[in-house]
FIVODREN-294856 format. One record per atom (N, C-alpha, C, O, CB): x, y, z; residue in one letter. Coordinates in steps of 0.2 Angstrom, whole numbers, padded with zeros to 4 digits, always signed. Glycine has a CB too. Layout:
XYZA/...
This chain:
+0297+0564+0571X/+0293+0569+0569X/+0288+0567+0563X/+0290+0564+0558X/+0297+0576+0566X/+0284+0569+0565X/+0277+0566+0559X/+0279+0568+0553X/+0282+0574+0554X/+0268+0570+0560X/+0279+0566+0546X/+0277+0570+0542X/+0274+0575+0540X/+0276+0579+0537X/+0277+0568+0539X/+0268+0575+0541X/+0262+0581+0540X/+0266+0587+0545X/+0263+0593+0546X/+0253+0577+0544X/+0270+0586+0547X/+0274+0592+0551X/+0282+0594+0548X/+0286+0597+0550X/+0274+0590+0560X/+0282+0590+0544X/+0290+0591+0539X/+0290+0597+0535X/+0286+0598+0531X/+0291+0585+0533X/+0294+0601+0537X/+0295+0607+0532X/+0302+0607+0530X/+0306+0606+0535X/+0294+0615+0536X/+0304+0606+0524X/+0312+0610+0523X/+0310+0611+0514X/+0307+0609+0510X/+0321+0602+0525X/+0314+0616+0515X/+0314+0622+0508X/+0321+0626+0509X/+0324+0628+0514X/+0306+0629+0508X/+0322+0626+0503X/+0329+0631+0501X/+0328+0635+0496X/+0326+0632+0491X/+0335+0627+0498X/+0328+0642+0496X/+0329+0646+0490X/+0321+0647+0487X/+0320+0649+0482X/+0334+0642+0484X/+0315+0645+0494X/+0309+0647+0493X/+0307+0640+0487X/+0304+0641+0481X/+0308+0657+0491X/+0309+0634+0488X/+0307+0629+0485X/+0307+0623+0490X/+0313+0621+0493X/+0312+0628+0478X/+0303+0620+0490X/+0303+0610+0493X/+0307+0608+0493X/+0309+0607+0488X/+0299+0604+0491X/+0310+0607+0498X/+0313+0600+0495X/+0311+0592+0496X/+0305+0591+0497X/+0319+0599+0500X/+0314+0587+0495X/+0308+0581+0496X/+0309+0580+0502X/+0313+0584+0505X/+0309+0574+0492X/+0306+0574+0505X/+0305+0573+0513X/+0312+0570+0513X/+0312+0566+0508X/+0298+0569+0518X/+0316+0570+0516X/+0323+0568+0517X/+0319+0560+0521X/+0314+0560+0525X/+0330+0575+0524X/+0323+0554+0519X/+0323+0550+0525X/+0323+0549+0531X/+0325+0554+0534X/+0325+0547+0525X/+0322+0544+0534X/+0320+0545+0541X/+0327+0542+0544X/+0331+0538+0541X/+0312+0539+0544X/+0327+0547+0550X/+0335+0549+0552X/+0339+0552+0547X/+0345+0551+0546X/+0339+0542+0553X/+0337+0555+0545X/+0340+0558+0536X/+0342+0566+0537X/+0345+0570+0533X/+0330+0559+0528X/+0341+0568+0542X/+0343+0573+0545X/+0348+0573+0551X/+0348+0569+0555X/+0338+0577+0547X/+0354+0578+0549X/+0357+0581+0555X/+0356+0587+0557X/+0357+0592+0553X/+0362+0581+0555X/+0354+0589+0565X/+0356+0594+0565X/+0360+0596+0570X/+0360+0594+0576X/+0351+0597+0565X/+0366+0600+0567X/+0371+0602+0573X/+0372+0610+0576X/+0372+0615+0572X/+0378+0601+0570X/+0371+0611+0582X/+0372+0617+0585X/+0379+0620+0586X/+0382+0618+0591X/+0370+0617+0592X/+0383+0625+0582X/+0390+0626+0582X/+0391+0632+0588X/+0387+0637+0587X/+0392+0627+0575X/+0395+0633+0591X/+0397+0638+0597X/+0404+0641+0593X/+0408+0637+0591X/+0399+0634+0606X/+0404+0648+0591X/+0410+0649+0588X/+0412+0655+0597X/+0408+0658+0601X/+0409+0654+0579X/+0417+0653+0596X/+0422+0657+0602X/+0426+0659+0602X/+0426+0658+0596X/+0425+0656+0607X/+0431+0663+0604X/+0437+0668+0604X/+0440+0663+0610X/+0437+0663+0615X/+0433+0677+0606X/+0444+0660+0611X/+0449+0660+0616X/+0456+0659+0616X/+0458+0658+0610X/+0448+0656+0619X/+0460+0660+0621X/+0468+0662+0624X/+0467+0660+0631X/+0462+0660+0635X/+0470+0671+0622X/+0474+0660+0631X/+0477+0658+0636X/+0480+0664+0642X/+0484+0667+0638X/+0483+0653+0633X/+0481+0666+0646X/+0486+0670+0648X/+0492+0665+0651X/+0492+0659+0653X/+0483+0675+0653X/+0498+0671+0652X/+0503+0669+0656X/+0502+0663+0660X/+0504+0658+0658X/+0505+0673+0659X/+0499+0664+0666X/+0497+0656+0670X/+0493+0650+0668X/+0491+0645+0671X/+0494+0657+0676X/+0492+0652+0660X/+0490+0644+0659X/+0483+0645+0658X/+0480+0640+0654X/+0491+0638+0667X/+0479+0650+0660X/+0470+0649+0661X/+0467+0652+0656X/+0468+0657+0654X/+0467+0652+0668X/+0462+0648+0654X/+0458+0649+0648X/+0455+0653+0649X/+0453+0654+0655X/+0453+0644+0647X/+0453+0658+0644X/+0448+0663+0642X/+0442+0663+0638X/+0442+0669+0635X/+0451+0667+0640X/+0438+0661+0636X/+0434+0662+0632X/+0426+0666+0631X/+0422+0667+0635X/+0433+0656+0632X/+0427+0668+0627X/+0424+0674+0625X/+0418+0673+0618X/+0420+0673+0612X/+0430+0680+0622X/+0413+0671+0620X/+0408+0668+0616X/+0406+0674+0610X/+0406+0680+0611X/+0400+0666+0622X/+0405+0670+0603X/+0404+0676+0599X/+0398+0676+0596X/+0395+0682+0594X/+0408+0676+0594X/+0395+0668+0594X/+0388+0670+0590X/+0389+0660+0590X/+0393+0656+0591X/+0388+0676+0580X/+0383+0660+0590X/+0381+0652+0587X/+0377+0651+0581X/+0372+0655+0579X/+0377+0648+0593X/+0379+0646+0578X/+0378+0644+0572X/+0374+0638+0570X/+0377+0633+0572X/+0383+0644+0569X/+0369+0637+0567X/+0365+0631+0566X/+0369+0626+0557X/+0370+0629+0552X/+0355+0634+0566X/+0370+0619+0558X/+0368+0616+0552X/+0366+0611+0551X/+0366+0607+0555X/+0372+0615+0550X/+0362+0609+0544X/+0357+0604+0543X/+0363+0599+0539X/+0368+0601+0535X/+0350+0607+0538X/+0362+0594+0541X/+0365+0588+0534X/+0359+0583+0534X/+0356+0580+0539X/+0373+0583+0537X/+0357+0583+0528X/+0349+0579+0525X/+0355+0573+0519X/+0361+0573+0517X/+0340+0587+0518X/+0348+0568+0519X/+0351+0564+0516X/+0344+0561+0514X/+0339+0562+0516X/+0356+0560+0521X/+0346+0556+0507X/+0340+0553+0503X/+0343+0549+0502X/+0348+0550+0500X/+0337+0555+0498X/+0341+0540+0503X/+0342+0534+0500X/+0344+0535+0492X/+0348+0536+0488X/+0337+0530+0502X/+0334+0534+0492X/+0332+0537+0482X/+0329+0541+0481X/+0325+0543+0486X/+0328+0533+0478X/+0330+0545+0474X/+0327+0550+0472X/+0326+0547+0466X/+0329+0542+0464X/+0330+0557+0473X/+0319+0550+0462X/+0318+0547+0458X/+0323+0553+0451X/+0326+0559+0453X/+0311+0545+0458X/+0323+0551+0445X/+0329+0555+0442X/+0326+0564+0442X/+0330+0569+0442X/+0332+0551+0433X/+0318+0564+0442X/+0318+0573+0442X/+0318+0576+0448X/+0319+0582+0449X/+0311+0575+0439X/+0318+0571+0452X/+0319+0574+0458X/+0326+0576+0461X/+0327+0580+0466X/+0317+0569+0463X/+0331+0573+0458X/+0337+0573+0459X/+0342+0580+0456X/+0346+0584+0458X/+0338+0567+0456X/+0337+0577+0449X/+0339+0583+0444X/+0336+0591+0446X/+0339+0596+0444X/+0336+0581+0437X/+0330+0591+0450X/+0328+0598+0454X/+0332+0598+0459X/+0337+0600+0455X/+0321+0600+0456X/+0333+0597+0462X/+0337+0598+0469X/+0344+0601+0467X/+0347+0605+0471X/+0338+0591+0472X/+0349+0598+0461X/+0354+0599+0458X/+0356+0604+0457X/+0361+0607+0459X/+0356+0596+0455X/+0349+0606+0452X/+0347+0614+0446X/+0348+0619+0453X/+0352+0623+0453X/+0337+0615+0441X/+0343+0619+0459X/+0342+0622+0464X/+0348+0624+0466X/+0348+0630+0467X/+0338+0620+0468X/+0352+0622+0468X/+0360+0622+0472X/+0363+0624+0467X/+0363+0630+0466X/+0364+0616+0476X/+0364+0622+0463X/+0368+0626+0458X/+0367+0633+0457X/+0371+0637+0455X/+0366+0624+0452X/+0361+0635+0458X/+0358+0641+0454X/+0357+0645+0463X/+0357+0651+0464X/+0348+0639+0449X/+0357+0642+0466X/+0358+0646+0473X/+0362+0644+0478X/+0361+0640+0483X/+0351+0648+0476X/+0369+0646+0477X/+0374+0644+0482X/+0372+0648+0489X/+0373+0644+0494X/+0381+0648+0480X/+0369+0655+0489X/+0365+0655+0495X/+0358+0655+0496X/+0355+0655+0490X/+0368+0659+0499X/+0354+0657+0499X/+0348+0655+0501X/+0345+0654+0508X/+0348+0652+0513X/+0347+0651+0500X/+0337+0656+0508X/+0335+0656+0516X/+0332+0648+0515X/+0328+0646+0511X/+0329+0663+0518X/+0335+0644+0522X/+0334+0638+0522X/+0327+0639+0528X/+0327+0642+0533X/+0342+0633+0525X/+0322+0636+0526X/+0316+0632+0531X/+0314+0627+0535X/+0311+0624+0531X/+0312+0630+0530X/+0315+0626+0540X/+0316+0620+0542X/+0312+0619+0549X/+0311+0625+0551X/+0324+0619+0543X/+0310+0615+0553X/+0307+0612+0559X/+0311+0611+0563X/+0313+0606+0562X/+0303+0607+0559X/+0315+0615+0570X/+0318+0618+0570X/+0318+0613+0576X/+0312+0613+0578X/+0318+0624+0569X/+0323+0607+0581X/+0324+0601+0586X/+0322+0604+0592X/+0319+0602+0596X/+0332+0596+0586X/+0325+0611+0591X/+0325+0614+0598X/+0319+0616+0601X/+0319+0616+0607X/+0328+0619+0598X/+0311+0618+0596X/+0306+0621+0599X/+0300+0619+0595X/+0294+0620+0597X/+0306+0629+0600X/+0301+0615+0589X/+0299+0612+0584X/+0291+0616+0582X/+0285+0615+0581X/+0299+0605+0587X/+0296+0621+0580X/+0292+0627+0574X/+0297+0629+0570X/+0303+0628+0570X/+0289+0635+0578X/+0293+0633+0564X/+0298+0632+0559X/+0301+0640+0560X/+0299+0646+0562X/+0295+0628+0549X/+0308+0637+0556X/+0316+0642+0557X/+0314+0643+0549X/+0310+0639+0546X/+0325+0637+0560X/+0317+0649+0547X/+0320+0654+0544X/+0328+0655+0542X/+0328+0660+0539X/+0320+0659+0546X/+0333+0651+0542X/+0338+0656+0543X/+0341+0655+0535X/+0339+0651+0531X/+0344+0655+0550X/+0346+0660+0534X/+0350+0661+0529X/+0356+0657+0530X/+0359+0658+0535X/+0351+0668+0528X/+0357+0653+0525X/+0363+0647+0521X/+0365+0646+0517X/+0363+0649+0512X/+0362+0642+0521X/+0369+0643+0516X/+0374+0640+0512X/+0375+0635+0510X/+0376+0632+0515X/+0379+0640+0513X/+0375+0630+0505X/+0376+0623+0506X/+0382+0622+0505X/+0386+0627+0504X/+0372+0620+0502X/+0385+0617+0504X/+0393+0616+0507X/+0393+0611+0499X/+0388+0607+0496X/+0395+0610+0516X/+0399+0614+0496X/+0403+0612+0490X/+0403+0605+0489X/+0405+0603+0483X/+0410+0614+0490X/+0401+0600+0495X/+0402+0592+0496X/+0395+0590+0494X/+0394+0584+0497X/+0406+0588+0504X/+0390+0591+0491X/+0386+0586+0489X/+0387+0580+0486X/+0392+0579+0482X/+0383+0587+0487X/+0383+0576+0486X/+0385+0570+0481X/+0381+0566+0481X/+0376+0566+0485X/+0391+0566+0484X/+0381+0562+0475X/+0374+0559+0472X/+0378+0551+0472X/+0384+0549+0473X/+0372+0562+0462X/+0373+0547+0470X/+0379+0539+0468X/+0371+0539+0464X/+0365+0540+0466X/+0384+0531+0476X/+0373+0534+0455X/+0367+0532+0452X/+0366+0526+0455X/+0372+0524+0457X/+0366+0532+0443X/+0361+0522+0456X/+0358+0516+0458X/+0355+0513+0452X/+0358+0508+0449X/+0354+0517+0463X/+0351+0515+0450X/+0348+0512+0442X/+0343+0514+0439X/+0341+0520+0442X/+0345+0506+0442X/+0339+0512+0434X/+0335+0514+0429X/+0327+0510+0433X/+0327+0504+0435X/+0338+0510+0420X/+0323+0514+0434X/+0318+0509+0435X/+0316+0503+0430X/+0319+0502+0425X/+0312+0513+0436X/+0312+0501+0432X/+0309+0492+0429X/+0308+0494+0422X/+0311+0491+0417X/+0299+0487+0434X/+0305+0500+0420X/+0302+0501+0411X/+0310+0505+0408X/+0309+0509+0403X/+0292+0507+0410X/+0316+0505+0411X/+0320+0508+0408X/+0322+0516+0408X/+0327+0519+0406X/+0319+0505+0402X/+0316+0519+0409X/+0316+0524+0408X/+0316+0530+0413X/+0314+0536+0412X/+0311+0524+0405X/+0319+0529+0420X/+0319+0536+0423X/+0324+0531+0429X/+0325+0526+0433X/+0309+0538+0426X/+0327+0537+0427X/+0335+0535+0435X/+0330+0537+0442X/+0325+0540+0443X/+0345+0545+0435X/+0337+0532+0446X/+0337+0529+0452X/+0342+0535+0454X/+0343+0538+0449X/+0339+0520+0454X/+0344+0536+0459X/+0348+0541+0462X/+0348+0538+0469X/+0342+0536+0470X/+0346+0549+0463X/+0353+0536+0474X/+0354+0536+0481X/+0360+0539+0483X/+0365+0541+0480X/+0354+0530+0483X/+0358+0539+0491X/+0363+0541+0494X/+0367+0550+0493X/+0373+0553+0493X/+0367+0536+0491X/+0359+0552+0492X/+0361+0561+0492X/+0360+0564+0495X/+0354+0565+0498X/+0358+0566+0487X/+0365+0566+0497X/+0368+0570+0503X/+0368+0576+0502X/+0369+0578+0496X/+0374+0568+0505X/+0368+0580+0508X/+0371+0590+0505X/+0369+0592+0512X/+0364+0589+0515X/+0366+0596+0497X/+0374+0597+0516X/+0373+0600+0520X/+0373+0608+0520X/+0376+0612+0516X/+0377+0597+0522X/+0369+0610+0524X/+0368+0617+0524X/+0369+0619+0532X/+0368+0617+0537X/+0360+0619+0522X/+0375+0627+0530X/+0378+0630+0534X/+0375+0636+0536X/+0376+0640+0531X/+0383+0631+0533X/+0372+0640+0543X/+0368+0646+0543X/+0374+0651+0541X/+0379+0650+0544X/+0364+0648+0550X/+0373+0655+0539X/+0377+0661+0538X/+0379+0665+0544X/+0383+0670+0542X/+0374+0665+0535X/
């Protein structure tokens, strides 16, 4: 996907452009099923559920540091996104999942501004 066609926002804020391959997107089928007496499957479809998992090598440290403040400050939120299926952008309401995670990498070359890799976080539609 081009960048000039990259949308993703949480909580009506940017996020940065996630790396390339830096996204997941999963389609979840939630169901209802049982067995009866002879053995044979029932299933009873209930609703389907979209989730995003983004990922960033590096961020530089205020970038890091907005993204953090943002999730913090909104556990939920309407996620934006370019959507794999019809590739127009989606709306839906989410969650981000309690497992994000940062690892520091380093100080740039003049000392003064953190490296961040490897930030991860996923988001779950409601």
């Amino acid at each position: 996907m081009a960048a000039q066609n990259w949308k993703l926002a949480y909580a009506g804020q940017d996020l940065p452009t996630p790396d390339r391959d830096g996204v997941q997107f999963t389609h979840n089928s939630i169901d209802d099923s049982a067995r009866n007496a002879n053995g044979d499957l029932f299933i009873q479809p209930i609703t389907q559920k979209r989730s995003l998992s983004v990922r960033w090598s590096r961020l530089r440290g205020h970038e890091a540091n907005a993204l953090f403040a943002l999730l913090e400050e909104n556990r939920f939120g309407q996620l934006e996104f370019i959507s794999p299926t019809n590739n127009t952008a989606q709306v839906i309401d989410a969650y981000h999942t309690s497992g994000s995670s940062a690892s520091f990498f380093r100080y740039d070359d003049d000392m003064q501004k953190q490296l961040w890799s490897s930030v991860q976080l996923t988001f779950n539609e409601i």
